[in-house]
Residue frames relative to the residue before (quaternion, step in Angstrom):
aa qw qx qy qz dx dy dz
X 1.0000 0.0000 0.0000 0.0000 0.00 0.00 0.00
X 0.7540 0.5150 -0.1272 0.3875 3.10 0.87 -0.52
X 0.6048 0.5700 -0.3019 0.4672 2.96 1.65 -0.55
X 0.3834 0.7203 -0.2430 0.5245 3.57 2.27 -0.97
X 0.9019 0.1491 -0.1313 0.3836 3.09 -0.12 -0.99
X 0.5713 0.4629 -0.5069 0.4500 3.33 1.28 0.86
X 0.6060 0.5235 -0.3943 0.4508 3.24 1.06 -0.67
X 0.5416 0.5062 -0.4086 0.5324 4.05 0.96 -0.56
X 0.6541 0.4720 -0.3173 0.4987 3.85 0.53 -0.86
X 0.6276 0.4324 -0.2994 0.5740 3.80 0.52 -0.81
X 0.7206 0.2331 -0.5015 0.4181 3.87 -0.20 -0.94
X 0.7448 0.5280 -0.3383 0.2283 3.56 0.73 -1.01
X 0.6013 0.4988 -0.3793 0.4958 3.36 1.50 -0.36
X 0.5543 0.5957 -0.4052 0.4168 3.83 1.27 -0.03
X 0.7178 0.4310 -0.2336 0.4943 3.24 1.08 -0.75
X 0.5947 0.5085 -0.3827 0.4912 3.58 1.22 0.14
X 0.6993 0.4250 -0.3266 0.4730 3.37 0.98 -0.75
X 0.5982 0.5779 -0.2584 0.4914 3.37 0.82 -0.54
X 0.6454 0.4970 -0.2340 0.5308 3.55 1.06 -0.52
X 0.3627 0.7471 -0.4891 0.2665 3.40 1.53 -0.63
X 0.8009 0.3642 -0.2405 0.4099 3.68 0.17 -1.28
X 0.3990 0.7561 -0.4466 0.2637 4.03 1.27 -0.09
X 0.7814 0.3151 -0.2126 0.4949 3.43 0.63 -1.06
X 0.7269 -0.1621 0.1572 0.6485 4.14 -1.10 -0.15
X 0.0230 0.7886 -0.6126 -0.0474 3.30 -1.12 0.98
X 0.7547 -0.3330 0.1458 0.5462 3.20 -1.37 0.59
X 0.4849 -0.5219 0.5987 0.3661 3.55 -1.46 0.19
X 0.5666 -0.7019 0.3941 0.1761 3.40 -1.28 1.49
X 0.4944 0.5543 -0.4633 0.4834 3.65 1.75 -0.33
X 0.7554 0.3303 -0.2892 0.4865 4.20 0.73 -0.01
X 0.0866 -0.7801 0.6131 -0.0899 3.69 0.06 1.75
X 0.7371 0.4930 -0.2937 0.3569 3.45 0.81 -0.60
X 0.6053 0.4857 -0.3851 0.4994 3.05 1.75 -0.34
X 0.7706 0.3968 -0.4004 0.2973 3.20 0.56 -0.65
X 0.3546 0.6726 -0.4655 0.4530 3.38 1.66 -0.19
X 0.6354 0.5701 -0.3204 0.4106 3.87 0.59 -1.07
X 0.7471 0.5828 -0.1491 0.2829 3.42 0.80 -1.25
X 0.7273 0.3922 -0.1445 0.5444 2.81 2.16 -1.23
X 0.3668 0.7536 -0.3804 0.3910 3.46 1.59 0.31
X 0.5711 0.6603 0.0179 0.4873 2.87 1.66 -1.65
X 0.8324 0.1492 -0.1506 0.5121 3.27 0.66 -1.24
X 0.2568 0.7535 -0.3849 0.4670 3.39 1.73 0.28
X 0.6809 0.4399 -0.2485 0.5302 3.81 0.85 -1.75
X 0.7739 0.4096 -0.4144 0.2479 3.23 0.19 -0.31
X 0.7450 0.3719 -0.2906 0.4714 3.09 1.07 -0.54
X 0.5008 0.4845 -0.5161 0.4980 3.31 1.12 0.95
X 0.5831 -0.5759 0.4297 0.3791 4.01 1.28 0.66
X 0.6789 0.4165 -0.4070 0.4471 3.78 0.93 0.23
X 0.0438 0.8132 -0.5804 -0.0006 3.33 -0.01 1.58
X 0.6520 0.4176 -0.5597 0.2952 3.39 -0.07 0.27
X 0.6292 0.3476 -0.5390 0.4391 3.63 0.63 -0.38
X 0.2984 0.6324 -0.5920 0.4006 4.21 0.89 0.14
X 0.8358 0.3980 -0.1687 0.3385 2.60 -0.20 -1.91
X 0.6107 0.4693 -0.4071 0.4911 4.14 0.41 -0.55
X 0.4768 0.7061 -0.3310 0.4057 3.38 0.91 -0.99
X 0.7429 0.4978 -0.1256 0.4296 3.36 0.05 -1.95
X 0.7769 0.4401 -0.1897 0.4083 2.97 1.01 -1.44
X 0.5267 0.6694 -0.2384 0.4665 3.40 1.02 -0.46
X 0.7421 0.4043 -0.1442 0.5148 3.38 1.12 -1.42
X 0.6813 0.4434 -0.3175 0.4882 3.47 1.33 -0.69
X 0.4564 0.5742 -0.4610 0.4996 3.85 1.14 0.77
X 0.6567 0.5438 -0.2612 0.4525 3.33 1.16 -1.41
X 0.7870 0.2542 -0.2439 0.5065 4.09 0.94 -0.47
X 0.6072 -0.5981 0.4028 0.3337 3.06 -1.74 0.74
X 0.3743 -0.5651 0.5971 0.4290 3.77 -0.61 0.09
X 0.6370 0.3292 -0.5008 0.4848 3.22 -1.55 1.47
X 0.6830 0.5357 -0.2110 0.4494 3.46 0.61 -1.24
X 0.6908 -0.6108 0.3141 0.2260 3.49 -0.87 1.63
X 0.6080 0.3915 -0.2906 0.6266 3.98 1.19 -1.24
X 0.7029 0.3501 -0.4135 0.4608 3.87 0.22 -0.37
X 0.5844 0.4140 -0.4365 0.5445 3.87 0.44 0.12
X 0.6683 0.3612 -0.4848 0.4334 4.02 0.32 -0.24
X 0.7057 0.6238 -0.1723 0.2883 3.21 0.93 -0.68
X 0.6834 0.3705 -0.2413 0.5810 2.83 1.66 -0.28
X 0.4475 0.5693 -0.3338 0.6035 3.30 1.59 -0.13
X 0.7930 0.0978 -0.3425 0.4943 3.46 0.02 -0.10
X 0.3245 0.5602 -0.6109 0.4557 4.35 0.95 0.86
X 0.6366 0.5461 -0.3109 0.4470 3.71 0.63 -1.73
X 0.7963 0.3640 -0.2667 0.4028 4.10 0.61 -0.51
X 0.7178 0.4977 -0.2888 0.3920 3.24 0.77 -0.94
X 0.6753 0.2778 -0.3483 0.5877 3.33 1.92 0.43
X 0.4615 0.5516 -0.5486 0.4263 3.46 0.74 0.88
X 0.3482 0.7810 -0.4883 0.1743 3.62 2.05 -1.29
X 0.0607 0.6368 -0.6509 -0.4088 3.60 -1.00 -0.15
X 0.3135 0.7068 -0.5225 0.3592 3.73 0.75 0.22
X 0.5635 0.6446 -0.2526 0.4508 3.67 0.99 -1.41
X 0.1826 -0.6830 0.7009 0.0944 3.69 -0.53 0.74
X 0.7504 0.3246 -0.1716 0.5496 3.78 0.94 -0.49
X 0.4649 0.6777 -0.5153 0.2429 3.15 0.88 0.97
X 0.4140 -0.7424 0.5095 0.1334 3.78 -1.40 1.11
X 0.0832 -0.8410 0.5118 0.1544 3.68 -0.57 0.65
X 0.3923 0.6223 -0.3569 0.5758 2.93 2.09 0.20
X 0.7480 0.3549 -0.2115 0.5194 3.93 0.54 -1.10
X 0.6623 0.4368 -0.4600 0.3985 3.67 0.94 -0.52
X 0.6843 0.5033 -0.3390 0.4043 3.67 1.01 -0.75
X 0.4420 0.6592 -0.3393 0.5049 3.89 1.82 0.08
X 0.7031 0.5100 -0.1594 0.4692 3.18 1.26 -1.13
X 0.8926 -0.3579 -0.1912 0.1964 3.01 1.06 -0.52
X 0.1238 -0.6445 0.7141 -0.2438 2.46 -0.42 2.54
X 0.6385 0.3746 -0.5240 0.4211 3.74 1.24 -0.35
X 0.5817 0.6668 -0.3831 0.2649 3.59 0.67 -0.68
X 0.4790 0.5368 -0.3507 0.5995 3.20 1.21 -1.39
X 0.6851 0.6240 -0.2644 0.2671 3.51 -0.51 -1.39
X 0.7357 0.4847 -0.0697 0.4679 3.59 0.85 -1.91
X 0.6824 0.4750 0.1429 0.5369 2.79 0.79 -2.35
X 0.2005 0.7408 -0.6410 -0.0114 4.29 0.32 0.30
X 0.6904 0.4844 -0.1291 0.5216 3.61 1.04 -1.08
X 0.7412 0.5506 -0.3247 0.2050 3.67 0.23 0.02
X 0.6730 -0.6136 0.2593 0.3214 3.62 -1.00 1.22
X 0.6686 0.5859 -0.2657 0.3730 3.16 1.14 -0.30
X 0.5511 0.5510 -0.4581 0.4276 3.34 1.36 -0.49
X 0.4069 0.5735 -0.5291 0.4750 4.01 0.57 -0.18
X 0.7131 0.5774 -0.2065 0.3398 3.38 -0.23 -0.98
X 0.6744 0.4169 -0.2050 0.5739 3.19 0.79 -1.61
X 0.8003 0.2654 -0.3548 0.4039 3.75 0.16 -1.11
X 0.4683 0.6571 -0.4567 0.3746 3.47 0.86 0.21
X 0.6867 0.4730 -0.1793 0.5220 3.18 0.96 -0.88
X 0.5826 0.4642 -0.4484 0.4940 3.68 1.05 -0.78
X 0.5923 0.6113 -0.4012 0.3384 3.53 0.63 -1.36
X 0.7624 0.4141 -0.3082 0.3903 3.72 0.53 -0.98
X 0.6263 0.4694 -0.3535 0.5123 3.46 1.34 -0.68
X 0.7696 0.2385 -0.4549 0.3793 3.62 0.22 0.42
X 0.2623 0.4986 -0.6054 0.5622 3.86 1.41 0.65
X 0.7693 0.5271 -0.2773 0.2312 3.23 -0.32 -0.83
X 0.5166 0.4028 -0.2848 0.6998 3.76 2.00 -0.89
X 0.6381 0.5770 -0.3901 0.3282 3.95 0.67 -0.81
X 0.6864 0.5145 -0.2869 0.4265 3.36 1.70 -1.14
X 0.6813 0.5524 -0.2864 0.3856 3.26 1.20 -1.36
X 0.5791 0.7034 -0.1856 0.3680 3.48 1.42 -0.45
X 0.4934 0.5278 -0.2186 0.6559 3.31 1.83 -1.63
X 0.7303 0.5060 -0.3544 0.2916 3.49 0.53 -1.11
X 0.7075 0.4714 -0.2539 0.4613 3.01 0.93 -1.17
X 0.4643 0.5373 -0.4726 0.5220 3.93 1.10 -0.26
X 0.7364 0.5586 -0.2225 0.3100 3.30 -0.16 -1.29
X 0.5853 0.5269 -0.3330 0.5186 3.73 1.28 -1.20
X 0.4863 0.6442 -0.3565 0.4706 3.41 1.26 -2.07
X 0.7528 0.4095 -0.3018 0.4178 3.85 -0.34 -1.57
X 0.6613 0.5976 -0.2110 0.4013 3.49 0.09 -1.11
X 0.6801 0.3955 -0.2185 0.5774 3.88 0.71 -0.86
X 0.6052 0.4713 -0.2736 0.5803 3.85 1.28 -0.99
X 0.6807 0.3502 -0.3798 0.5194 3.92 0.53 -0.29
X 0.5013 0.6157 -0.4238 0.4359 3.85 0.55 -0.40
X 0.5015 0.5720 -0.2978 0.5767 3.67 1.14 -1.48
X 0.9090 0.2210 -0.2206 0.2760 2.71 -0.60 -1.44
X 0.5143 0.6404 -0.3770 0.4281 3.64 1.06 -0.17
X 0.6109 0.5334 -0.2993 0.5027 3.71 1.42 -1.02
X 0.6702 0.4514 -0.2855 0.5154 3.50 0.85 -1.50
X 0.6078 0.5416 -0.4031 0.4182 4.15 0.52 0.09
X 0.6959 0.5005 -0.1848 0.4806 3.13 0.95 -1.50
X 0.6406 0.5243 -0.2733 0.4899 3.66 1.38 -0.87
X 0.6034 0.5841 -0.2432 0.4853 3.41 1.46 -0.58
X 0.5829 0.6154 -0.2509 0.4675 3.27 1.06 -1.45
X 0.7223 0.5091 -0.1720 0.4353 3.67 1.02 -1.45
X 0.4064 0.4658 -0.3473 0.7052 3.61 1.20 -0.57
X 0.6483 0.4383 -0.5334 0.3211 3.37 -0.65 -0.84
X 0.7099 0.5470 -0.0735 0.4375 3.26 0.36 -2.15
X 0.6240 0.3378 -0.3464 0.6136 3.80 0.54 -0.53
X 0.7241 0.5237 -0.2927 0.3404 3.90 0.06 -0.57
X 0.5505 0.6061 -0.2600 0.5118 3.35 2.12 -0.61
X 0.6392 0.6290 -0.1585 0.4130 2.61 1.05 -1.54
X 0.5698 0.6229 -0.1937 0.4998 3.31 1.06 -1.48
X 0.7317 0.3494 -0.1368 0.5690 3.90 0.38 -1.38
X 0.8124 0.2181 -0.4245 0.3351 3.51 0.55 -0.15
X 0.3735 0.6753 -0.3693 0.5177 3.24 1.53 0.32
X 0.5468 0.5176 -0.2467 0.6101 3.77 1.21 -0.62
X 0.6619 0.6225 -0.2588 0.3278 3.68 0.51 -1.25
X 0.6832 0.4736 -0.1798 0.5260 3.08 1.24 -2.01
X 0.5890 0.5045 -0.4705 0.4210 3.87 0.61 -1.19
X 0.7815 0.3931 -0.3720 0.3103 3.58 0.44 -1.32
X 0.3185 0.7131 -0.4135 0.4681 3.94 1.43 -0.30
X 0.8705 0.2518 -0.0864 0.4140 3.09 -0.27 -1.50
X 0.6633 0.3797 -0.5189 0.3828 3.92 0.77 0.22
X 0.6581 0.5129 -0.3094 0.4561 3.57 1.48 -0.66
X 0.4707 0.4588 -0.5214 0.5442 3.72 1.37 1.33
């Protein structure tokens, strides 16, 4: 179950990041920034999120807020801590991220995306949770399945027991 709903989270966070450049993109007079950006989003999908993530973070100092490179950038901070892939991921820092986005950014194509993605990362704590109830439930029925069967056996010895009585009383009243 889990493996599902990472691999859905992973294609779907591939197809967000990858989409990064779909809507208004950087202006073409800044290659080096955007070269910067995809270095960045490059780490991540090489599984090395913290230098990603310093990256991002580094680059989102380097732009004004308002300004198109500081909205990808914080758009892709807001994921790489929703990642569940991310062994360093924050749901504390992704929800920091974005309340500024939301905040900066009221109008922008990307916020779809982002809450899409949040949405799956808590299914995903909702599943691991059910799961983890369910395991809980499952060990507690085992018990209780032993403490029958142990009961059942008493039962059965105690028959045994009374008809074993029965026969003694048979055979003295011959």
């Amino acid at each position: 179950m889990k493996t599902i709903s990472c691999l859905l989270m992973t294609i779907v966070m591939g197809l967000v990041f990858s989409c990064a450049y779909q809507f208004p993109e950087v202006e073409q007079g800044t290659s080096m920034v955007s070269r910067k950006i995809g270095e960045a989003e490059a780490l991540v999908f090489k599984k090395k999120y913290l230098k990603a993530e310093k990256q991002f973070s580094m680059l989102l100092k380097e732009f004004l807020p308002g300004s198109q490179e500081h909205e990808i950038v914080l758009y892709n901070l807001v994921l790489l801590n929703l990642d569940c892939n991310n062994p360093y991921a924050d749901s504390a820092k992704a929800k920091k991220y974005l309340e500024e986005f939301v905040k900066i950014y009221p109008q922008s194509h990307y916020r779809t995306a982002i809450y899409i993605v949040e949405r799956m990362r808590k299914d995903n704590h909702d599943l691991k949770s059910c799961k983890m109830e369910l395991d809980r439930l499952r060990r507690a029925l085992k018990v209780r399945d032993k403490s029958i069967k142990k009961l059942q056996s008493e039962i059965e010895a105690y028959k045994k027991i009374d008809w074993e009585r029965e026969e003694k009383k048979r055979q003295i009243q011959r």
